[in-house]
Structures are given as structure tokens and as C-alpha cells.
N, C-alpha and C positions, 0 to 999 in steps of 0.2 A: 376483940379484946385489944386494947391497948398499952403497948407496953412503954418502959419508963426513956424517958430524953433521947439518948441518941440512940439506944436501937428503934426508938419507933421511928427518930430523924432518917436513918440508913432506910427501912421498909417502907418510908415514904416516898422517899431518895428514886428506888430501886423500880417502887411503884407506877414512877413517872415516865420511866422508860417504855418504849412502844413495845407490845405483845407481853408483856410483864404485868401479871392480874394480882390482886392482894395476897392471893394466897403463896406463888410464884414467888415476890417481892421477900415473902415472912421469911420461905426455905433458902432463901439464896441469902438472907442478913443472916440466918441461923447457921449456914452453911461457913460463912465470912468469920462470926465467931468463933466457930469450933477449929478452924484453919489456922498454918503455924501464922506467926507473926511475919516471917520474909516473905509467904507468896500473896499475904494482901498486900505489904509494902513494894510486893511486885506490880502488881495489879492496877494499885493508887498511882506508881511511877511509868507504868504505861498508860493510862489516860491521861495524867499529863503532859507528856510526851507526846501524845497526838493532836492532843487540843497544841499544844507550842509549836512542834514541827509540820504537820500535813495540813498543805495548802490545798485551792482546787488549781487546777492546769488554768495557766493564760488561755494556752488555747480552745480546748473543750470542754472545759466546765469538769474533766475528772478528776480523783483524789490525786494528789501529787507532794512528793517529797522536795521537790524543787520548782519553781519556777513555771516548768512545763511538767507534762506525764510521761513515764516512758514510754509510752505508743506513739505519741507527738512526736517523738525523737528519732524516731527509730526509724531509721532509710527504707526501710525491708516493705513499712505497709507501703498501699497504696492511695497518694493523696488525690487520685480522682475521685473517691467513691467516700462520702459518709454517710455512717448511721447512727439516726438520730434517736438517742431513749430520753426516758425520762430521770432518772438518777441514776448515780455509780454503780449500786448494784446490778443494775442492768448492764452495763460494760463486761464487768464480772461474768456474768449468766454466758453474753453474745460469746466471749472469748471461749471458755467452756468448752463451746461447741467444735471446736478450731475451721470454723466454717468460714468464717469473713476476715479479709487479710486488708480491708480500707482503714479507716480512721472514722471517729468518733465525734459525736457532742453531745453533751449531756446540758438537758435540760432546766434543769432543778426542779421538775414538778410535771404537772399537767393543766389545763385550763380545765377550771369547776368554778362555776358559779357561787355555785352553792358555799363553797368554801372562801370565797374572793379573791378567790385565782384568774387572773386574768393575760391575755397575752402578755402585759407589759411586766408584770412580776416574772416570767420563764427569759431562759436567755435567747429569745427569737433573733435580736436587734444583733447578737455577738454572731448569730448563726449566717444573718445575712451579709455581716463585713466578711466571712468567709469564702461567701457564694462570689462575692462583687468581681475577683481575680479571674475567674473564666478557669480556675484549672480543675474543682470539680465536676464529674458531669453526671453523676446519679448522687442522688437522695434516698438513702433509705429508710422508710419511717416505723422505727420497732418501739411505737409507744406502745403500753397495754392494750389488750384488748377491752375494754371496759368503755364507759361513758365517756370517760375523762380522755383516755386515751384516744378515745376514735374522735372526739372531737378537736383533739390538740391537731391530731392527722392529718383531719378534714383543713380546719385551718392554713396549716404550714401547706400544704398540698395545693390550695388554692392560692394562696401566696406567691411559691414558688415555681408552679405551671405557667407563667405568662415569661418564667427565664428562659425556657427551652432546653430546662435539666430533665433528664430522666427520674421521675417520682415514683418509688415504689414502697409499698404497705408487703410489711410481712407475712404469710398466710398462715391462717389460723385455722384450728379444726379439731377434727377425734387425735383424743391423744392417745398415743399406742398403748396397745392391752386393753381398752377404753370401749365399752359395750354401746353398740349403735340405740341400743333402748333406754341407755341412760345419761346419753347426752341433752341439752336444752336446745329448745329450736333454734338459738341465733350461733350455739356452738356448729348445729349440724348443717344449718343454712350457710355460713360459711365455707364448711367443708364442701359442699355443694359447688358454692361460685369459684372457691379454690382449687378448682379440682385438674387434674392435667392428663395427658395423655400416656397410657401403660405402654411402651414399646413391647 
């Protein structure tokens, strides 16, 4: 069904946004309507507000308020060691974990053919003015595990093996609670060559 001018402009709007399906897009304009008037004028005033203020970092490609990001900033990491993802969300995710105390670069994507991704569209070129200094000495490569990602990997990894930086791929496998009957062969095959020794 089609509705009239701008709520169907809003549910197309809404539609276009990634993981937002027609039906999603209908509840969320219905939702917008039924809401007082200041917390969509909130709403519309923080999207503008981000489109105007957040930049990506000079240096790693992350979301940033200023110039640089604060983890670029920040004396505390460690600027020997980065890890390289694929988008901001991934920085997000790695922090998370409070497991990695280096520095970052984010990619903006993965190589896909298929899509017309190719090395020259990722910021590979920003990654290596980085390397050129001698004061990183590992790499580490936490692209997805999927097509895209293992190939961005493989790439960057052959690239940057002839530096004589340490290159390391994150290990992938059963995720906990995660039934050994219902994983797929290349999850469990992984877990396999990933595997370490139980003291």
C-alpha cells in the first residue's frame, strides 16, 4: 500500500537505510508520527549534527570529532602495534573487548570484485605512509572473516611481508556455547589450524 506525499517520502527515506526492510521502514515513520514534536526535532537535529560535525581521523580512517580520533591522541596506546579492520564499527567491536592497547586503521571497506572494490578505493596507500617510519612493528589484520575479508588480508599480508613487520590474522573458530555439530567446515577447519596449546 501506498501512502500519500511525505509519509510515503519518510518510508522510503527510512527504507533506504541498511538492514531497514519495507515493513521496518512503515513502523519506524508510524512510530516518528505518533512521537511528541521535540524528540523528532531532536532526532532531525542530531543527524545534522553529525553529518556537520564528525569527520574521519587524519590518521586512521576512524569517526572523529576533531581533526584526529581520540585513540590517535592518546599517549597511553601503543604506537608499535596496529590493527587493521575494515570499518568504525569494527574499532568499536576490537575495543569492546579491552584486549588491544595499539592503534588502529580503518579501512573503509574490503576488496570485492564483485562489488568494484578494489585495492585502490581502501585506504591501503594511507596505511603504508604509516608503515614507512620504522616505528610499527606488527600488523594486525582483524578484517572479517568472510571472502572479502580473507582476501583484503591475503593482499595487505603479501604486501607487507617483504617489510619485515610482524603480520598477524586474528583467529577465528567455535564461538563459545557454539555446538561442534553445527558449525560449517571452514568455521571448524579454522578452529583446527587455530588451535593452541592447553597448559
Amino acid at each position: 500500500m501506498m501512502y500519500e506525499g511525505a509519509v510515503q517520502d519518510l518510508i522510503d527515506e527510512l527504507g533506504r537505510l541498511p538492514g531497514v526492510g519495507p515493513k521496518s521502514a512503515q513502523r519506524i515513520a508510524f512510530h516518528l508520527l505518533a512521537a511528541e514534536s521535540s524528540d523528532v526535532e531532536r532526532l532531525a537535529s542530531t543527524l545534522v549534527r553529525v553529518k556537520n560535525d564528525v569527520k574521519f581521523c587524519s590518521i586512521c580512517g576512524n569517526v572523529a570529532e576533531s581533526e584526529q580520533c581520540r585513540i590517535c591522541t592518546d599517549d597511553r596506546r601503543d604506537p608499535t602495534v596496529i590493527c587493521v579492520v575494515e570499518e568504525p564499527k569494527d574499532v568499536l567491536a576490537v575495543e569492546r573487548t579491552r584486549e588491544f592497547r595499539g592503534r588502529y586503521h580503518v579501512l573503509g571497506g574490503a576488496i570485492s570484485p564483485i562489488d568494484g572494490v578494489g585495492p585502490d578505493d581502501l585506504r591501503i596507500r594511507e596505511l603504508l605512509v604509516r608503515l614507512r617510519d620504522g616505528v610499527v612493528t606488527e600488523l594486525i589484520l582483524a578484517t572479517d572473516p568472510n571472502l572479502e575479508g580473507e582476501a583484503t588480508a591475503t593482499y595487505l599480508a603479501r604486501m607487507i611481508n617483504p617489510m619485515g613487520l610482524t603480520v598477524t590474522r586474528l583467529a577465528s573458530g567455535l564461538p563459545v556455547g557454539g555446538d561442534l555439530e553445527y558449525a560449517d567446515e571452514v568455521t571448524l577447519g579454522r578452529a583446527f589450524s587455530g588451535r593452541r596449546r592447553v597448559d
